[in-house]
N, C-alpha and C positions, 0 to 999 in steps of 0.2 A: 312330023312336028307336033301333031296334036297329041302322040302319047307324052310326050314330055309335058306338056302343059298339065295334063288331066290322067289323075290317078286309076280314076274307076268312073264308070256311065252308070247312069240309071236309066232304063228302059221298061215301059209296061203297056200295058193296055186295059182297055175298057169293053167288055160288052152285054146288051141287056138281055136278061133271061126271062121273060115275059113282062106283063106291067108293073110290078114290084120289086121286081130282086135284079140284083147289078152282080157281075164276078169280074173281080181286078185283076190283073196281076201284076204283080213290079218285079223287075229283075237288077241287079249290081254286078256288073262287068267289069274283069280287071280290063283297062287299057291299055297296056302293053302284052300280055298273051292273047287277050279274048276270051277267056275262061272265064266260066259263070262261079260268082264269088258266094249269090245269096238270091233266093229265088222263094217267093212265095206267093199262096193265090188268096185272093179274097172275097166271097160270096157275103152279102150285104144287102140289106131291103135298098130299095130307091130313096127314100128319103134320108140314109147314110150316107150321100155320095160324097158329100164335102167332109165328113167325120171320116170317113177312111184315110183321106189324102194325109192326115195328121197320125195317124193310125202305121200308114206306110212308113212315114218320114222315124218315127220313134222305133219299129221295128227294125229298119235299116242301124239307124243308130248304136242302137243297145245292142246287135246282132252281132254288127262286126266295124265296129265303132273301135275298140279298143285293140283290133287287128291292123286296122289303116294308120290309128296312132302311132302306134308300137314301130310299125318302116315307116314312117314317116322321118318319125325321131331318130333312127340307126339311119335313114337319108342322110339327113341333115347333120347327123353325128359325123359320118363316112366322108363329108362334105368339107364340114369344120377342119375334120384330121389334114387333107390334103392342100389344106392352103395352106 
């Protein structure tokens, strides 16, 4: 049921590389095959760690922002046709 509701996950994680430096990583999962859509890591001093998360969000975006739009819209297009 939850693939229907929800197109794609986002999944990452956090961990620290001595007392300065952070590596992130975020991933974007389709939700109905489980295939990795968009995958990248990011190595970052400590006091970036809030500056990343906006860092992430705008990568994801601009990556494959205009890939999700695109079947969204042939969705909703496929949608309209059949009623």
């Amino acid at each position: 049921m939850w693939q229907e509701a929800w197109r794609a996950l986002c999944a990452g994680g956090e961990r620290s590389e001595g007392r300065e430096q952070t590596a992130h990583t975020a991933q974007l999962i389709d939700a109905a095959s489980g295939h990795h859509v968009w995958a990248e890591r990011y190595d970052r001093d400590l006091n970036d760690i809030f500056a990343v998360q906006d860092e992430i969000t705008e990568r994801i975006v601009t990556s494959v922002g205009p890939e999700f739009l695109s079947a969204e819209m042939q969705r909703a297009s496929a949608r309209i046709c059949i009623a």
